[in-house]
C-alpha distance (Angstrom), angle and dihedral (degrees) to the residues before:
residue distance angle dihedral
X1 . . .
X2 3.50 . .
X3 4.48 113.5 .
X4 3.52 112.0 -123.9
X5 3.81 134.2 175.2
X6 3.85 109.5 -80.6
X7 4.03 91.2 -171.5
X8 3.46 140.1 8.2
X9 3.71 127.0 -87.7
X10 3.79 116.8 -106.5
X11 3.74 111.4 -123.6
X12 3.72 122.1 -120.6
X13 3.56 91.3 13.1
X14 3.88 124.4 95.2
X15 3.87 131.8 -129.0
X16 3.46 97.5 -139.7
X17 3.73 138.0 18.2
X18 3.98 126.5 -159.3
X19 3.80 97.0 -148.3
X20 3.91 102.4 -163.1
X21 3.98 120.1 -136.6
X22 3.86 99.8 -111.4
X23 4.16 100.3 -140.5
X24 3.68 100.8 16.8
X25 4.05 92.0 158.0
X26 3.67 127.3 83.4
X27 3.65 109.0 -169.9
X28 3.61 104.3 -41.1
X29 3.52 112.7 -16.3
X30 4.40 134.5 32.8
X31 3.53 104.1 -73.9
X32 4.01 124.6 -169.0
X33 3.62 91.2 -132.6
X34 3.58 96.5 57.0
X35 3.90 88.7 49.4
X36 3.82 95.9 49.2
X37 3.79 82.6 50.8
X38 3.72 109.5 52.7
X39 3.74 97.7 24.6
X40 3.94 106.3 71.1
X41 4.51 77.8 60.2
X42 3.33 88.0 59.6
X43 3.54 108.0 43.4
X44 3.68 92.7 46.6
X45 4.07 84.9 47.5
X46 3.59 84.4 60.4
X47 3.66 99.4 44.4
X48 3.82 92.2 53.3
X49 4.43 87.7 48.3
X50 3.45 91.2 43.8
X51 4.26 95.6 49.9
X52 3.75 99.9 30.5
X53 3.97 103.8 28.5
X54 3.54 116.7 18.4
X55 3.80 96.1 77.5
X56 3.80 83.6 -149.3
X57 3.64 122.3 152.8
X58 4.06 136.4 -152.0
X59 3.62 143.6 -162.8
X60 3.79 124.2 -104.8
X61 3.62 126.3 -152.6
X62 3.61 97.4 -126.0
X63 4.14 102.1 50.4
X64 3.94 130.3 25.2
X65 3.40 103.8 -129.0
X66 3.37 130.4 90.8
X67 3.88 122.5 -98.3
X68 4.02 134.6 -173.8
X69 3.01 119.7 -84.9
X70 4.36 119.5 -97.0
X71 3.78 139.0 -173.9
X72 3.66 89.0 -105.3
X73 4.01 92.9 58.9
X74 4.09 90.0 57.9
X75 4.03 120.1 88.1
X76 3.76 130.6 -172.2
X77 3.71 116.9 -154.8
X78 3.86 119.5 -153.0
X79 3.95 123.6 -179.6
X80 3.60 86.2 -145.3
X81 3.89 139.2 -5.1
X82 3.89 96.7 -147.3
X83 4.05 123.8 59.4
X84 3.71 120.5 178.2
X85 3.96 80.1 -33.9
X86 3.56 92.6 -55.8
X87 3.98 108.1 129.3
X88 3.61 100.4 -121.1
X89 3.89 96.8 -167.4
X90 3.97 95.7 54.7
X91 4.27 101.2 84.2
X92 4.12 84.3 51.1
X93 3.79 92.6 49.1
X94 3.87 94.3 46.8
X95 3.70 87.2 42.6
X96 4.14 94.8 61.3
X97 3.81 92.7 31.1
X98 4.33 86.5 57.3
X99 3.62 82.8 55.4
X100 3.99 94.5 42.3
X101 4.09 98.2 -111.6
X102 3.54 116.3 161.3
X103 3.94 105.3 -133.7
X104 3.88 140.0 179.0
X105 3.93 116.8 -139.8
X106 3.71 96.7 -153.7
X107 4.02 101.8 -158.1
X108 3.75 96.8 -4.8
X109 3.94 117.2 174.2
X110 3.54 104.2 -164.5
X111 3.90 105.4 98.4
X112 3.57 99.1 122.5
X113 3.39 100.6 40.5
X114 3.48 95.9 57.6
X115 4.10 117.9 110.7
X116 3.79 98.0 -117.3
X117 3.69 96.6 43.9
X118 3.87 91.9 49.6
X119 3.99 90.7 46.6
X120 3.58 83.2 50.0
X121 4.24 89.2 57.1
X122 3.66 91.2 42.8
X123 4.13 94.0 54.3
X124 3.24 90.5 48.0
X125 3.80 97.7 52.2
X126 3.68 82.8 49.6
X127 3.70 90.8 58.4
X128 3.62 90.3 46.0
X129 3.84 109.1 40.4
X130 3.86 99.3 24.9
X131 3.71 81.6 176.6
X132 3.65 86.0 64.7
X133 3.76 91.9 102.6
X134 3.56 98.2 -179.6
X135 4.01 85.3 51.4
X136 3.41 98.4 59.3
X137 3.75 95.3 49.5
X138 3.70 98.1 52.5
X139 4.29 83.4 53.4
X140 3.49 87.6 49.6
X141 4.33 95.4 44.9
X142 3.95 91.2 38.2
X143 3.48 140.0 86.4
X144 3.77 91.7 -81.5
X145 3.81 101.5 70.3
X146 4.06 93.7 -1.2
X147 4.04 89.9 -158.4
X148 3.86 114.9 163.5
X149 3.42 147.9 -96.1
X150 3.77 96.5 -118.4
X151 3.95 86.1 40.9
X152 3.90 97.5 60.2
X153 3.88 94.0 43.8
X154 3.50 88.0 54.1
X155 3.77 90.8 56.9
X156 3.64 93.4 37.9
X157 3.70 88.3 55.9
X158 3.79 95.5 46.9
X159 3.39 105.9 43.5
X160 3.79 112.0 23.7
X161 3.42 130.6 114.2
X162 3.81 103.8 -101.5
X163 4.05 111.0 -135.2
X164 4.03 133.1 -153.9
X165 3.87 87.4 -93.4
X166 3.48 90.0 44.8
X167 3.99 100.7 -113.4
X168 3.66 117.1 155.8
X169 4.39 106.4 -110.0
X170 3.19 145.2 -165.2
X171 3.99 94.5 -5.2
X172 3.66 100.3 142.4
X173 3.97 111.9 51.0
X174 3.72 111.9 126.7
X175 3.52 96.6 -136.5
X176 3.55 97.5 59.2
X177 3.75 99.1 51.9
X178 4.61 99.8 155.8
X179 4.08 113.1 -102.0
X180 3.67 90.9 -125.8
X181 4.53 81.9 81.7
X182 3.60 88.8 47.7
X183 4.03 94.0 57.6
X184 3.78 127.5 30.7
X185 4.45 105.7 -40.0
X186 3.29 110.2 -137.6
X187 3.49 124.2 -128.7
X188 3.82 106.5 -99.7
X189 3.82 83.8 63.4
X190 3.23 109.4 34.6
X191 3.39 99.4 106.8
X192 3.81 91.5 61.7
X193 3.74 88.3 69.4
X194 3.61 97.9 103.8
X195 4.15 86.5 60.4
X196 3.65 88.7 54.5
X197 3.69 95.2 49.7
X198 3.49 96.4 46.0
X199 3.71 92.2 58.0
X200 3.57 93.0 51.5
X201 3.03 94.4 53.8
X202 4.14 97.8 54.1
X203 3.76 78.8 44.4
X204 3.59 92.5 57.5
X205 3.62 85.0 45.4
X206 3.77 98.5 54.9
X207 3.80 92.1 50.7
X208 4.17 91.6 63.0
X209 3.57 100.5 35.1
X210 3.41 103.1 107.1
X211 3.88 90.2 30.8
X212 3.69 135.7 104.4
X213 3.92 96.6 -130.2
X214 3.65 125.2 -43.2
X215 4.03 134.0 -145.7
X216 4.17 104.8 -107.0
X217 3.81 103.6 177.7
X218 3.83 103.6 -70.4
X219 3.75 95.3 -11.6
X220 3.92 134.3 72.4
X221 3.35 113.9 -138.0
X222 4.24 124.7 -155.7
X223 3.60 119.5 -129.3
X224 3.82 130.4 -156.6
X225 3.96 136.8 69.2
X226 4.08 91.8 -42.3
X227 3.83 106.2 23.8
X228 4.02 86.8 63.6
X229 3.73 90.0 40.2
X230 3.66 96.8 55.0
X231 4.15 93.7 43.7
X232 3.74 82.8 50.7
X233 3.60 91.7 50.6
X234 3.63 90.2 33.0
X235 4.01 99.7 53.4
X236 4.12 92.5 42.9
X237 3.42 97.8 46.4
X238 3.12 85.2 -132.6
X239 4.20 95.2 159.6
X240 3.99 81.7 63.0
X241 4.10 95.3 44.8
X242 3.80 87.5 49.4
X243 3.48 101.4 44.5
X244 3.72 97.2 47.2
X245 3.62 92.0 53.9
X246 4.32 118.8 100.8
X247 4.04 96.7 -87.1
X248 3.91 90.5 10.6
X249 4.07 88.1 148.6
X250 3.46 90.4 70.1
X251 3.96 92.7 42.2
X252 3.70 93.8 50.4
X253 4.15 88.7 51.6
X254 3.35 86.1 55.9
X255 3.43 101.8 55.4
X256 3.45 97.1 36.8
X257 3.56 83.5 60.3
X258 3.41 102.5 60.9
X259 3.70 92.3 59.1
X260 3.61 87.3 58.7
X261 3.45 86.7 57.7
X262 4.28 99.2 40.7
X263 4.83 72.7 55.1
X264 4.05 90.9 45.8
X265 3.55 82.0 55.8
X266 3.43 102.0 46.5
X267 4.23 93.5 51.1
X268 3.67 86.7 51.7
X269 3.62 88.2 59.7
X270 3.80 105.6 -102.9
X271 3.90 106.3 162.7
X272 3.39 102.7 162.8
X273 4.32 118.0 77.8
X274 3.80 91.9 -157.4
X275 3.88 89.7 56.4
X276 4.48 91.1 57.3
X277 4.04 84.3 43.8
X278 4.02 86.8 54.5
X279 3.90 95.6 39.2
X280 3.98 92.8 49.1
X281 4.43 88.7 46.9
X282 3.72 80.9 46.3
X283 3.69 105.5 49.7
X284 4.05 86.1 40.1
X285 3.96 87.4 59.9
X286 3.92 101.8 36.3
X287 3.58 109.0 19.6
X288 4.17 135.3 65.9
X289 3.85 112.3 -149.9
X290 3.54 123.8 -169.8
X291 4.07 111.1 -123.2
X292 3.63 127.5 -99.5
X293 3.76 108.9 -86.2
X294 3.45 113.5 -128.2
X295 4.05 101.9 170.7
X296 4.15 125.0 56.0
X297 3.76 119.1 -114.7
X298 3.52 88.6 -105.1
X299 3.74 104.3 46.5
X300 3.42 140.5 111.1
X301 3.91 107.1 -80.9
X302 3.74 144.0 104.0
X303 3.95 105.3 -91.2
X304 3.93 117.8 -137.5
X305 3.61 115.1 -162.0
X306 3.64 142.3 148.5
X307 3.94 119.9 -122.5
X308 3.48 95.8 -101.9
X309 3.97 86.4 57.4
X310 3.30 89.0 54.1
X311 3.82 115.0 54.8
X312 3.46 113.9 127.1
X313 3.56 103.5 17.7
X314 3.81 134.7 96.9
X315 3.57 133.7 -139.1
X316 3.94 129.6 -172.8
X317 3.40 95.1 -132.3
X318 3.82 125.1 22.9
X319 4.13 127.6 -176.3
X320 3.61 117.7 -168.1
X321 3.71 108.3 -141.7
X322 4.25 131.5 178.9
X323 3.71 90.1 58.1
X324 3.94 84.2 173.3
X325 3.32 100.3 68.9
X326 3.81 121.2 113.8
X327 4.12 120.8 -112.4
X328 3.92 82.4 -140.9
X329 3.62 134.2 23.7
X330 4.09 112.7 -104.7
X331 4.17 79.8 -134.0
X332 4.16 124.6 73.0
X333 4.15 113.1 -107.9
X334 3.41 98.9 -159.6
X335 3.44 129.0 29.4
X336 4.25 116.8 -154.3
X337 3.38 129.4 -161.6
X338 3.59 123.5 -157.0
């Protein structure tokens, strides 16, 4: 059957673009690195000209004339999602979210690896081990409590345990937070309060883990997986902190999402804290979870998808991205005997 036009070209407005790789070298010749690198920039450079500048305009299925161009009417194509477990998707989705693009990760595997989730882990093993030293200083550094560099070493220096080779020890244990917070601070460290609370609080925490809900002054506060998630959630604001951040939506789904799982746990009759701590650090190592979706099929967002997603369906505008990967794999599939 012969091919023949099934709508009319839009003046002024090409039918395909060669969008060139903007540092394609490494040192002398064109390196795969240095494409991965510099191209998710550009693509999302485009994306953003092509949506909010361009004044171009496509074709919909369901009507005949021409519309503006959305979010929803732009696809990225990947060969695969996953290299050498390297998320191949996440330079393109921080590239449209710096430029505030909704998007749609159709399929996505990086749950785990995401900032919040892992911030998430590390409070909790905080709560759990306070030992865990290493724990309670990533809660403290993170997105949780966000306190600074110059903040901590101050601390550190203060009110560590001073060794034989004079290293700094044991500064940051919850239960061992220095009287002088407890009464009136004095001024010369008052402005290390917000270290002292913050280890109260994952203090307070690790006392009602495990329980059903506990008396707190003139307040009862619920134990288990998701009653210490939400009071950690609830007493950082963290919902806000999230949200406002540049692709906070996604952030906030995230998180969110995890409680669901801390209440999954819960009906399936987890009782024991320690045992969600271990089954999060275990599905983080072992297992590849698809992120928490925070647009509809059918909304208005930039839809990432590999080509296998994608059979069948049509898309305005389509960008092929991971120009690096291989058209066969350097190792053998199948293996035949004869």
């Amino acid at each position: 059957v012969a091919l023949s036009p099934d709508r009319a070209a839009l003046p002024d407005q090409p039918a395909v673009v060669v969008l060139p790789v903007p540092s394609p070298y490494a040192t002398r010749y064109v390196s795969g690195a240095a494409i991965d690198k510099s191209l998710p920039s550009a693509v999302g450079a485009m994306i953003d000209w092509i949506i909010n500048q361009s004044g171009w305009k496509v074709t919909e299925r369901s009507g005949t004339e021409p519309v503006a161009v959305t979010a929803k009417h732009v696809c990225l194509l990947f060969r695969r999602f996953v290299s050498w477990q390297t998320d191949v998707t996440r330079p393109y989705v921080e590239a449209l979210e710096a430029r505030g693009l909704p998007h749609v990760l159709v399929g996505g595997r990086a749950f785990h690896e995401r900032e919040e989730v892992e911030a998430i882990r590390a409070a909790l093993a905080a709560v759990e081990w306070p030992d865990d030293e290493l724990s309670v200083f990533a809660t403290l550094r993170g997105p949780f409590f966000a306190i600074t560099d110059e903040d901590l070493l101050d601390w550190a220096y203060r009110f560590g345990r001073k060794t034989d080779k004079g290293f700094r020890r044991h500064a940051f244990h919850p239960h061992r937070v220095p009287d002088v917070f407890v009464r009136d601070t004095p001024p010369e460290v008052a402005h290390l309060r917000p270290i002292a609370g913050a280890l109260q609080l994952l203090k307070r925490l690790h006392r009602h883990r495990n329980s059903v809900f506990a008396d707190s002054g003139d307040a009862r506060e619920w134990g288990g997986a998701s009653g210490v998630l939400h009071q950690l959630l609830g007493a950082t604001r963290a919902h806000v902190g999230f949200a406002l951040r540049i692709g906070g939506e996604q952030a906030l789904a995230n998180l969110l999402h995890v409680a669901e799982l801390a209440r999954q746990y819960e009906l399936g009759g987890g009782i024991s804290f320690r045992g969600f701590v271990e089954e999060l650090r275990t599905a983080a190592e072992t297992a590849q979870a698809a992120e928490a979706p925070i647009l509809e099929e059918d909304s208005d967002g930039v839809r990432m998808m590999t080509v296998h997603k994608a059979k069948g369906l049509e898309f305005p505008i389509v960008i092929l991205v991971d120009l690096t990967c291989r058209l066969s794999r350097a190792e053998a599939g199948r293996w035949i005997d004869p």
